[in-house]
C-alpha positions in Angstrom: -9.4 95.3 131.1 -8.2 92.0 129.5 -10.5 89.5 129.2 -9.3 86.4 131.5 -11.4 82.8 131.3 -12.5 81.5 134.6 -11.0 78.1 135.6 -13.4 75.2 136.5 -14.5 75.3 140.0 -13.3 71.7 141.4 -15.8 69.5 142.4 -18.4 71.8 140.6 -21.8 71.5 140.4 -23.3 71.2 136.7 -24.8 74.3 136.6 -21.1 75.9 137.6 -19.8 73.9 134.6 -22.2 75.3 132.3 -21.5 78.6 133.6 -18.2 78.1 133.0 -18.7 77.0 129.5 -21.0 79.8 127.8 -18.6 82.5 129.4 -15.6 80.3 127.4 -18.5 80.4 124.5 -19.1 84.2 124.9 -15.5 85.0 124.6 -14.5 83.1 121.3 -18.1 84.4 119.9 -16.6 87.9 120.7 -13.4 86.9 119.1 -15.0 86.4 115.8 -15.8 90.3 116.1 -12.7 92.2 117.8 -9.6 91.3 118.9 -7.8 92.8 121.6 -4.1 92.8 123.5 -3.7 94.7 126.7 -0.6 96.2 128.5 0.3 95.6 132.2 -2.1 98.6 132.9 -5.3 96.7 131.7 -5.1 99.2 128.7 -5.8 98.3 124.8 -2.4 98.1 122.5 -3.6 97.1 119.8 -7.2 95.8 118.2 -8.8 94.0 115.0 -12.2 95.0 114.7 -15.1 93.6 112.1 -16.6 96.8 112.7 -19.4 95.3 114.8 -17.9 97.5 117.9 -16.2 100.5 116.4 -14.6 101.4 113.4 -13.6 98.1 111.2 -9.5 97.9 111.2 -6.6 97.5 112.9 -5.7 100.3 115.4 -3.2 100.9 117.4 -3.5 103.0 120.8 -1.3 104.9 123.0 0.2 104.1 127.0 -3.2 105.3 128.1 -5.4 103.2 125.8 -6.2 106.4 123.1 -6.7 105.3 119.5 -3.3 106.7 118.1 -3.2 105.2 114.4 -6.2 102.8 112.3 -5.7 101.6 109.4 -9.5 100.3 108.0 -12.8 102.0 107.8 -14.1 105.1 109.3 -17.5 106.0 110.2 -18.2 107.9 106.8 -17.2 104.7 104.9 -13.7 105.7 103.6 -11.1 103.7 104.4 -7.6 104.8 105.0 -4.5 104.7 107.5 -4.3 107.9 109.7 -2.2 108.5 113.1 -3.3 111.1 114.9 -1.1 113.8 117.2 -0.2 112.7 120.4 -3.5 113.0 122.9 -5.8 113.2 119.7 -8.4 110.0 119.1 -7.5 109.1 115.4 -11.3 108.0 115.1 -12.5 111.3 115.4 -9.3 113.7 115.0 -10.1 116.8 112.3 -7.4 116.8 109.5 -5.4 119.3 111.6 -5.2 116.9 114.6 -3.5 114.5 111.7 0.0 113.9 111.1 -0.5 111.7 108.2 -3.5 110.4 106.2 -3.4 108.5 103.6 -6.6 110.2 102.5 -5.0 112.9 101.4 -2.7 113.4 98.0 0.4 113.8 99.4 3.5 113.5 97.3 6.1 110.5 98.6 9.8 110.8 98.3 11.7 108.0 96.6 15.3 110.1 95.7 16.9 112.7 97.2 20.4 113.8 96.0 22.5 116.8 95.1 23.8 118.0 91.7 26.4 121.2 91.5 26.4 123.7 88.7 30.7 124.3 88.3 30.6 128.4 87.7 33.4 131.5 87.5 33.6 134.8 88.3 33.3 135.5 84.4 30.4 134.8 84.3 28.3 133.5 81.3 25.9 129.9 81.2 26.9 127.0 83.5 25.9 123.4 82.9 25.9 120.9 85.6 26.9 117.2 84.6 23.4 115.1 84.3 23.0 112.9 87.1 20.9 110.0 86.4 18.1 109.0 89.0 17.2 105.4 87.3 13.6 106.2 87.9 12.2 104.8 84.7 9.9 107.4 84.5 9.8 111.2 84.4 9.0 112.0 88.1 7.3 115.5 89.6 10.6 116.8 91.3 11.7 119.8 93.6 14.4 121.2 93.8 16.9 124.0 96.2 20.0 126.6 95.7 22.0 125.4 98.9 24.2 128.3 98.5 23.6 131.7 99.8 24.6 134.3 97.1 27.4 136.4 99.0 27.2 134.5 102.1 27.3 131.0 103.5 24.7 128.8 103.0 21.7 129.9 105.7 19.0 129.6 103.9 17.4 127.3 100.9 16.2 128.9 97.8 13.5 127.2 95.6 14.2 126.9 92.3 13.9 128.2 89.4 16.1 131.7 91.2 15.4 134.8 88.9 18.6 137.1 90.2 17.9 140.6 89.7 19.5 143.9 90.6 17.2 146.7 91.5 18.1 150.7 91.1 15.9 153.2 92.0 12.8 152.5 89.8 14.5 149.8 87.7 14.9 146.3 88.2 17.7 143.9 85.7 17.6 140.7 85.7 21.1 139.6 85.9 20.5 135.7 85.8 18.6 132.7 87.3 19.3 129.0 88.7 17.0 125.9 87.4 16.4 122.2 87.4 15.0 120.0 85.4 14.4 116.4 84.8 13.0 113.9 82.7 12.9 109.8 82.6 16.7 109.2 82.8 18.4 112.4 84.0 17.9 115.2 86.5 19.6 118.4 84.9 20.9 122.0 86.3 22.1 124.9 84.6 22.6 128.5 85.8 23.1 131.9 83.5 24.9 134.4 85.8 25.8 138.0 84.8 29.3 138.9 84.8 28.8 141.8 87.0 27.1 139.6 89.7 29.3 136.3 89.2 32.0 138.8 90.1 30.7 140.0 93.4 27.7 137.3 94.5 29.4 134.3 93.3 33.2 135.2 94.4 35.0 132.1 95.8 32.5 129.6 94.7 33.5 127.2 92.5 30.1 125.3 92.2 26.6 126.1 92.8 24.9 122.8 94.8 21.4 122.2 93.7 19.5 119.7 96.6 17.2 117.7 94.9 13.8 115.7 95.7 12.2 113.3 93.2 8.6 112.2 93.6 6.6 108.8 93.6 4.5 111.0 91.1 5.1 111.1 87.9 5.2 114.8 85.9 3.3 114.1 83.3 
């Protein structure tokens, strides 16, 4: 519950009054340590701690006063910002009861775009124009063929795309899909096989590349 300071009793007694005042005391002591706000319900929001009571930080709790998300030190020592899955106590969650934790070295998103290879049904090597990210440095990158050979696009195909045709024991390759990038450009080329740009490839005129760019550099 929230913590509420008594009023003065009127006409009170001096022992009342110094009642009064070492409960007033008690409470700002306290407030050196932790920090609390309350909802209608009587239940925590959100807390500072000093770690005196509980992990040290700042958390953040759900409608029934759960720790949801912390952000400060945990009770190995690390410190880190975590939020937990709904019903799980971020203070004690496994990593699978995490949806994010900065603990962990997870690559962060800073561009996403889309760069199209232009091909024919003649086949041969395609080049898409260079499309620059203005990054400033060579980031780790990912990258998707949007487009379903012989079909519409249902389904995402990471890159580099080795296209082969197989026959009885024997497998061709017949072409592949890649990306690439470096500190100024993210590139896309494809090198298609006559025989499949024919069929696979009829009636598209460009091959769209979906990419991501990383926080992370490559190097």
């Amino acid at each position: 519950m929230a913590n509420t300071l008594p009023n003065v009793p009127p006409q009170a007694s001096p022992d009342q009054q110094n009642a009064v005042l070492n409960q007033v005391i008690d409470y700002l002591n306290q407030q050196q340590q932790s920090q609390v706000l309350f909802n209608t319900a009587g239940n925590p929001i959100v807390s500072i701690n000093n770690g005196s009571k509980g992990n040290a930080g700042f958390t953040v709790y759900d409608k029934n006063g759960l720790p949801l998300a912390l952000f400060g030190q945990y009770p190995d020592g690390s410190i880190a910002l975590k939020v937990a899955k709904s019903g799980k106590d971020v203070t004690t969650a496994a990593t699978g009861d995490l949806i994010f934790s900065s603990a962990n070295n997870i690559f962060k998103i800073v561009q996403v775009g889309t760069i199209n290879i232009p091909i024919t049904t003649a086949g041969g090597l395609f080049q898409a124009t260079p499309v620059a990210h203005g990054l400033g440095y060579q980031p780790a990158m990912t990258a998707f063929l949007t487009f379903t050979p012989g079909g519409p696009s249902t389904r995402a195909q990471l890159l580099p795309y080795v296209i082969d045709a197989i026959g009885g024991t024997t497998v061709t390759y017949k072409g592949s899909v890649q990306a690439a990038v470096d500190a100024t450009y993210v590139y896309a080329n494809a090198s298609i096989d006559a025989s499949v740009a024919a069929v696979v490839f009829s009636g598209a005129p460009s091959l769209p590349i979906k990419y991501y760019l990383m926080a992370e550099t490559a190097s």
